[in-house]
C-alpha positions in Angstrom: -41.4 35.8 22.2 -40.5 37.4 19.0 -37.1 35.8 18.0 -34.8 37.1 15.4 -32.5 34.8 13.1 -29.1 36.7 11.8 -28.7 34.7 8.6 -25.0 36.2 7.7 -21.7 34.9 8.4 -20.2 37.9 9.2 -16.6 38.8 8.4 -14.6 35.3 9.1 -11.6 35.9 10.6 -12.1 39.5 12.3 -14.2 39.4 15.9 -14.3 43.4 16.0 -16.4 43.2 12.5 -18.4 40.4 13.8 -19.6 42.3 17.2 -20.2 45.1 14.8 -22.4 43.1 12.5 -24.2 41.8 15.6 -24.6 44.7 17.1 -26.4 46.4 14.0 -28.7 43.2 14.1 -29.4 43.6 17.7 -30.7 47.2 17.3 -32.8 45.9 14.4 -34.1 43.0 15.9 -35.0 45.2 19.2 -36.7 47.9 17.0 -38.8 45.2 15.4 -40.1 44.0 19.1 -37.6 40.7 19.2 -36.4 39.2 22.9 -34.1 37.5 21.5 -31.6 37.6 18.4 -30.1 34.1 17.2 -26.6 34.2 15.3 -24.8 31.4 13.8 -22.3 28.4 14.9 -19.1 30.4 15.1 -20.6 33.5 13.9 -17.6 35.5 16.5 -14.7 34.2 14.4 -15.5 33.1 11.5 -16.6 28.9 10.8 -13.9 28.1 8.2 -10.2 29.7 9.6 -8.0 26.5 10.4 -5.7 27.3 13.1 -7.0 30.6 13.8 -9.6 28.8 15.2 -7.3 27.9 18.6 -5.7 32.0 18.5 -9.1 33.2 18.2 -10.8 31.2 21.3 -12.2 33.0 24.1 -13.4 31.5 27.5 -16.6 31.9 28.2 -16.4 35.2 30.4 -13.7 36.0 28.0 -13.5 39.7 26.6 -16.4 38.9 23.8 -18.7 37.5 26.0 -18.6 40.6 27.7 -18.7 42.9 24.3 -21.8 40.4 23.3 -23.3 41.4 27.4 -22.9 45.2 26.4 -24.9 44.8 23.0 -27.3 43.0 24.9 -28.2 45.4 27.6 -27.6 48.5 25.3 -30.7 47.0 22.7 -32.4 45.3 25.6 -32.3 42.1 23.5 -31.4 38.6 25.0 -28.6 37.3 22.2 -27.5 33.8 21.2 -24.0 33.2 19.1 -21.5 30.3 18.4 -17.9 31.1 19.0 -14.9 28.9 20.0 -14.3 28.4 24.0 -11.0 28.0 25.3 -10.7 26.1 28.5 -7.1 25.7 29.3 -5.6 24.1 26.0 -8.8 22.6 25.0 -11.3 24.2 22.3 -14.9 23.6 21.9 -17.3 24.4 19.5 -19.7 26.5 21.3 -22.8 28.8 22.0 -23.9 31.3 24.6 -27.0 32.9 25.4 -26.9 36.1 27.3 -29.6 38.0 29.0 -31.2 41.0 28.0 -29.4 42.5 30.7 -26.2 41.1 30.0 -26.1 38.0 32.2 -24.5 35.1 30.7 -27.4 32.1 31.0 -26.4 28.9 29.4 -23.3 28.2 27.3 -23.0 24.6 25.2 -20.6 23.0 24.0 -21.6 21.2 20.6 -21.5 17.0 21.4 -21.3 15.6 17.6 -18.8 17.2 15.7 -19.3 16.5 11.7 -16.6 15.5 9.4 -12.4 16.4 9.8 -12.5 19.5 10.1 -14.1 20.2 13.2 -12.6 17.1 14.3 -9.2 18.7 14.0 -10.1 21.7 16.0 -12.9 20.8 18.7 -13.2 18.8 21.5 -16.4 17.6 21.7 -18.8 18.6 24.7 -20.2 15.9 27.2 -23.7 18.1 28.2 -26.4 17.7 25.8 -28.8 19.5 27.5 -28.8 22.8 28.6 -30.8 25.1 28.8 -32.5 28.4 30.5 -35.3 29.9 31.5 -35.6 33.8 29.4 -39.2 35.6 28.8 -41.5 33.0 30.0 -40.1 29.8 27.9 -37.3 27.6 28.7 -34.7 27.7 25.8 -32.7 24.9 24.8 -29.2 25.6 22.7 -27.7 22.8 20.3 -25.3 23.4 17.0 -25.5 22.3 13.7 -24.9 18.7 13.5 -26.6 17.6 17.1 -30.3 18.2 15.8 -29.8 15.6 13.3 -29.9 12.7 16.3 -33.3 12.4 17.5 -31.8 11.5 20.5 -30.2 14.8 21.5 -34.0 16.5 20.8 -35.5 14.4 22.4 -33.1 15.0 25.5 -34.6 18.6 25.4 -38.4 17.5 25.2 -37.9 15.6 27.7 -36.1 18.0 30.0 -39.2 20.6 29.1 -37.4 23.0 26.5 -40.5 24.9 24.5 -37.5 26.6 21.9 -34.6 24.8 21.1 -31.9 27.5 19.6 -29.8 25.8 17.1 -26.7 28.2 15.4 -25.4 26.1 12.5 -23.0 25.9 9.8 -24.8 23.7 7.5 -23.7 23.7 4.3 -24.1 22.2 0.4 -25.6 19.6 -0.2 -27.2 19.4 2.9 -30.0 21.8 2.7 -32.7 19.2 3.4 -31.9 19.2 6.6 -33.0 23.2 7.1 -35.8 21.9 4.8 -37.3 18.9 6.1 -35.5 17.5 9.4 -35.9 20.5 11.2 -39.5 21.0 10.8 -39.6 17.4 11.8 -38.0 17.1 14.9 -40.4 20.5 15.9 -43.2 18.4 15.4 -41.9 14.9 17.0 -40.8 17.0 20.1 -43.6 19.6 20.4 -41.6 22.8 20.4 -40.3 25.6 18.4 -36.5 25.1 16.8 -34.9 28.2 15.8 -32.0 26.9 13.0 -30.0 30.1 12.1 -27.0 29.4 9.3 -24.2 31.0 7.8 -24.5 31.8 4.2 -22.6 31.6 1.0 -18.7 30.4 0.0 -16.1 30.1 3.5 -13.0 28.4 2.2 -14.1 25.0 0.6 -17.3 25.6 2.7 -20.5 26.3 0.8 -23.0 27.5 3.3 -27.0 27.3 2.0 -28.8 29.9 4.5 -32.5 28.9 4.5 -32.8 29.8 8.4 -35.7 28.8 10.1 -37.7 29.0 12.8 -40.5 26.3 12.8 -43.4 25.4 15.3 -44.4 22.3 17.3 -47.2 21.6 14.6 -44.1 21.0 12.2 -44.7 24.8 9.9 -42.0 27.1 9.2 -42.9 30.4 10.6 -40.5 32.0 8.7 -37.9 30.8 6.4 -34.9 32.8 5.0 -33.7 32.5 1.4 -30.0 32.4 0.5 -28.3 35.7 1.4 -27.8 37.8 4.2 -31.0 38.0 6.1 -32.4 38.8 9.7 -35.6 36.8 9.8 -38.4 37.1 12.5 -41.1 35.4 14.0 -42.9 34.4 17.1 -42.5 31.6 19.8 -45.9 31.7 21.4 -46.2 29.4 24.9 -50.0 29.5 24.4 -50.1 28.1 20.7 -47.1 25.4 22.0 -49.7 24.4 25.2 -52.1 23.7 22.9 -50.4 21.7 20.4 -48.9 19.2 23.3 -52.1 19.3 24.5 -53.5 17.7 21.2 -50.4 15.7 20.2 -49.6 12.6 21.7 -46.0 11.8 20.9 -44.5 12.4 24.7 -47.7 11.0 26.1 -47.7 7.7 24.4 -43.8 6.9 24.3 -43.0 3.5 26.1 -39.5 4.1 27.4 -39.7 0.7 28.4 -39.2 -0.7 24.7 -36.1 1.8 24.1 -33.3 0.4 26.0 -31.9 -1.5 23.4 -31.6 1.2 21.2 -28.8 2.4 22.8 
């Protein structure tokens, strides 16, 4: 499946810019042959806007998940973006995937929240997995922070997931992370990771780009630089069956040894 990253974080603040922004990336990423298009954590809102974080919060179903359903259906492009969820008087940090044809398939809520700001604002989640089943593979979503435990990966290898989908805000000096970690944990859990970041200064925020979409053999298919971008490649099940084929990681674990490590 031909996956496209939207590298770009948008116009914070303003939700009818951002659902314009994502919809010119939609019709581009469909026009280049992509199932899906990736956006960043909180690319609906805006990452760094303090208390407008709470006024801007949707539910799920709210009003934007419904714009995002029209993009979807009107490109025929399956599209994943981080927004803030409202339930009741509680706010999560959060991502949704949507179908192609506008059904809403899996929404997470991010589990580690990093540093005070987002501990401020979020709640965080209690699911780490979820996932859902879109062109043949079985897509995992995380955010930002919660692919740096190995843990909450290996949840998702575990549970089958063949393309993790990871919207992030990470940020200066952190870049390492899109670097090195993410190619890592592609390889140790034999499957694709799409990492798709904001870019440039938000408030005392300085975002790095350097989106990535890297395979289970632990190579970056594609890699953004550090400006506005929509990036492309391919999640292919047949390369991914071969590579767990070959590579023993899940094979040889030995659960049994494990307990005390958490």
């Amino acid at each position: 499946m031909r996956t496209a990253l939207l590298q770009s974080s948008g116009r914070p603040g303003s939700v009818v810019e951002n659902l314009k922004v994502l919809d010119e990336a939609a019709g581009r990423a469909a026009a280049a042959g992509a199932g899906l298009v990736a956006a960043p954590e909180m690319f609906l809102t805006g990452y760094a806007i303090g208390d407008d974080i709470a006024r801007l919060a949707e539910p799920a179903d709210g009003d934007s998940a419904d714009a995002v359903a029209e993009i979807a259906t009107r490109h025929g492009v399956a599209v994943v973006y981080g927004y803030p969820e409202r339930e009741g008087e509680t706010v999560y940090n959060s991502a949704q995937l949507i179908s192609a044809d506008g059904t809403r398939l899996a929404n997470y809520r991010k589990t580690h929240l990093f540093g005070c700001f987002e501990r401020d604002h979020f709640t965080p989640g209690e699911q780490p997995v979820v996932q859902a089943d879109l062109n043949g593979l079985r897509v995992g979503l995380m955010i930002c922070y919660d692919v740096e435990f190995p843990e909450n990966v290996r949840g998702h290898a575990l549970a089958g997931t063949d393309l993790l989908v990871v919207p992030t805000a990470q940020m200066h000096p952190f870049q390492f992370v899109a670097e090195s970690v993410v190619p890592v944990r592609a390889f140790e859990n034999q499957m694709y990771v799409a990492y798709v970041n904001r870019v440039g200064p938000e408030g005392e925020f300085e975002f790095v780009g350097l989106s990535t979409l890297a395979g289970p053999d632990g190579i970056a298919r594609t890699r953004a630089g550090r400006g506005e971008e929509l990036v492309l490649a391919d999640a292919d099940p047949d390369f991914l069956a071969a590579s767990r084929e070959a590579n023993p990681y899940l094979k040889d674990r030995r659960p049994g040894l494990y307990g005390s490590l958490v």
